[in-house]
Structure formats: structure tokens, C-alpha cells
C-alpha positions in Angstrom: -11.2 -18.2 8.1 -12.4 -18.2 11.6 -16.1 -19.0 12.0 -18.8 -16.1 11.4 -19.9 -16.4 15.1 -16.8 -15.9 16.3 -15.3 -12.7 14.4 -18.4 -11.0 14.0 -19.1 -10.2 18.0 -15.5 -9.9 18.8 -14.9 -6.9 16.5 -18.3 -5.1 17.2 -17.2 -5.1 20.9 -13.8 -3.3 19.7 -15.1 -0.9 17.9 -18.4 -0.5 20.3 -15.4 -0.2 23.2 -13.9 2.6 20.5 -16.7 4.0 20.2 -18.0 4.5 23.9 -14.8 4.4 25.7 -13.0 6.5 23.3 -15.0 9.4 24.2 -15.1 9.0 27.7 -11.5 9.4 28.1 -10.8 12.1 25.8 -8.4 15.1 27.5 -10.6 17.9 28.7 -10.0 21.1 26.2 -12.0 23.4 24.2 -12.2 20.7 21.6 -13.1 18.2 23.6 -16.5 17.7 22.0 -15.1 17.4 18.6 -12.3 15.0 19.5 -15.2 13.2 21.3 -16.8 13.1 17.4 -14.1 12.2 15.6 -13.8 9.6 17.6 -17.1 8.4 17.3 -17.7 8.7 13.8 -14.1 6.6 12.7 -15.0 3.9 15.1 -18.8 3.9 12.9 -17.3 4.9 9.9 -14.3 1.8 10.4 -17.0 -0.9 11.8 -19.1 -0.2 8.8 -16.4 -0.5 6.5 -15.2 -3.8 7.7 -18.7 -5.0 8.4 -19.5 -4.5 4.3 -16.1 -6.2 3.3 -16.4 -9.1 5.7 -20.1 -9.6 4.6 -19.0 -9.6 0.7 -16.1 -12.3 1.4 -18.5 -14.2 2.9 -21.3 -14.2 0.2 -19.8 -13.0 -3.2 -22.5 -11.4 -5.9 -21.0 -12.7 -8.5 -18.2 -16.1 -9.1 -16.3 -17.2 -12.2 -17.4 -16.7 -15.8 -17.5 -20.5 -17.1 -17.9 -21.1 -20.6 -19.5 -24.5 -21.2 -16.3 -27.0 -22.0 -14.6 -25.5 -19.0 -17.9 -26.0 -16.7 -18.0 -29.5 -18.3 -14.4 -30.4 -17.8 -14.5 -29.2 -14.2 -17.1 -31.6 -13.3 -15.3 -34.6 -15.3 -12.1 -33.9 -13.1 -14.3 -33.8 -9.7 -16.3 -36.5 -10.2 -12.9 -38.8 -11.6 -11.2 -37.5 -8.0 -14.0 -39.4 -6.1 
């Protein structure tokens, strides 16, 4: 996995560029102003989603259910590797 300060600014600017730049360039119409939303709210809608998965990968709420033999094996086998 690629460093935090790495991935996190590159894909803000994407979707930021998505975000702004989408709508700049959007065919004139009569629905210009809701393509000009849509685009908008999937590039905020698709940052925030990645933002919370990326964020939960890094920092899981919860890990392994260990009984105590297991827990005590684990450490037997890691500490015999040293």
C-alpha cells in the first residue's frame, strides 16, 4: 500500500479537478445546470465514499476475536521466530 501522504492528495485533486472542471466544460443546453450538478455531487458523493473506505483500511474498529490459547500460542510462535 502506497504511503498515506501520497494517495490521499493525489485523489482529492482528481476528484476536486471532477468536481470544478467537470462543470466548467459541460455542453451549453437547457440542462446545463443540472448536468453541472450531477456532476458535482458524484464527484462529492465518490470522494466521500472512497475517503471513508480508505480511512477504515487504514485504522480498522475492530481486529480478530482471539480466544486465550490461540493469543498465547501466537506469541510462543513470534517470539520462537526471533
Amino acid at each position: 500500500m502506497y504511503p498515506v501522504y501520497i494517495v490521499l492528495p493525489c485523489f482529492t485533486l482528481f476528484w476536486c479537478l471532477v468536481g470544478i472542471l467537470g462543470p466548467i466544460v459541460t455542453p451549453r443546453g437547457p440542462n446545463q445546470q443540472i448536468i453541472r450538478c450531477m456532476l458535482m455531487l458524484t464527484a462529492a458523493s465518490c470522494y466521500l465514499m472512497w475517503f471513508c473506505v480508505y480511512m477504515s483500511q487504514l485504522n480498522p474498529l475492530t481486529g480478530p476475536k482471539l480466544s486465550k490459547n490461540k493469543y498465547i500460542l501466537m506469541q510462543w510462535e513470534w517470539n520462537r521466530n526471533k
